[in-house]
C-alpha positions as CSV (number, residue, x, y, z in Angstrom):
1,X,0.0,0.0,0.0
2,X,1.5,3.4,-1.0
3,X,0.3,7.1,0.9
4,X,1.1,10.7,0.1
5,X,0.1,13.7,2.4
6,X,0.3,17.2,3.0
7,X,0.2,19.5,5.6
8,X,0.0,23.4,6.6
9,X,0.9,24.8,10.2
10,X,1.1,28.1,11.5
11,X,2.3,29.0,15.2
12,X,3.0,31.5,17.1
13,X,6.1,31.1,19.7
14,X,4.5,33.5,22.4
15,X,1.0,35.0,22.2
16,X,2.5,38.3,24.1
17,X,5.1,39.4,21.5
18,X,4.6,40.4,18.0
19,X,6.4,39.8,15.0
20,X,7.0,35.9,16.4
21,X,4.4,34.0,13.7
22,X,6.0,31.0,11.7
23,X,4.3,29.0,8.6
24,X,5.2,25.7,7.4
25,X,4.5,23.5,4.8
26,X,5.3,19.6,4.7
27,X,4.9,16.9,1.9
28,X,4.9,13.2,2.8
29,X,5.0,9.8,1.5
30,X,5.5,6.3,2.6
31,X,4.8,2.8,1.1
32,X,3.4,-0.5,3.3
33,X,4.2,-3.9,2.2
34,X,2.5,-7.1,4.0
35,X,2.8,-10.1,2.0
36,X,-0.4,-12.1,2.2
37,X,0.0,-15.1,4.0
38,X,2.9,-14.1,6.0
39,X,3.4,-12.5,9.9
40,X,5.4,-9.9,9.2
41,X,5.3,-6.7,7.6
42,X,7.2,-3.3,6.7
43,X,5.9,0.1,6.3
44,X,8.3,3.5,5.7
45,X,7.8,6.9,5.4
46,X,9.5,10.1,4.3
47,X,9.0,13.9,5.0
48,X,9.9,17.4,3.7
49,X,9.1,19.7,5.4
50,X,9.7,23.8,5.1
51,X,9.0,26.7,7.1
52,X,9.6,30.2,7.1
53,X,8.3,33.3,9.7
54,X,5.2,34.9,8.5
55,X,6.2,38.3,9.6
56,X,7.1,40.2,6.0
57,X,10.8,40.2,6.3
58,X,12.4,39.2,4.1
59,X,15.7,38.5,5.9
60,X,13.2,36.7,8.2
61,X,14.2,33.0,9.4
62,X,13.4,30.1,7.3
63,X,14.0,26.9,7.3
64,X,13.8,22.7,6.0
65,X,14.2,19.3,7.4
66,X,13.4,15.5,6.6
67,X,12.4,13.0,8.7
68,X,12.5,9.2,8.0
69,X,10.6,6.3,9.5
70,X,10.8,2.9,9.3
71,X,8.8,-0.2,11.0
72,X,9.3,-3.5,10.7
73,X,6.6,-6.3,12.8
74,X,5.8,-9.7,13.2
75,X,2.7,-10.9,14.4
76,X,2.8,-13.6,17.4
């Protein structure tokens, strides 16, 4: 079985101070195999994700990461 995904978040580090706002943007996919007729299986996943401050400068901070996952499980 095969996924894709996306997401949008926006957060602000401290409600009290202005000009703290941050966007991001993240793009996933990840691929299950489990064999019929077997007790194990394996499912991964892979994300890129972006984010930069929502606060107009330009200058501003910004940023990317990827994050990789991996299972592997046997039934008893």
């Amino acid at each position: 079985t095969g996924r894709v995904g996306y997401g949008y978040r926006w957060w602000d580090q401290n409600d009290f101070i202005r000009l703290n706002e941050f966007k991001g943007h993240s793009a996933s996919m990840g691929l299950g195999l489990h064999p019929a007729g077997t007790s194990w299986g394996f499912e991964g996943g892979w994300t890129f994700a972006w984010h930069q401050s929502d606060y107009g400068d330009p200058s501003a901070s910004r940023g990317t990461r990827q994050m990789l996952a991996t299972q592997v499980h046997w039934r008893f």
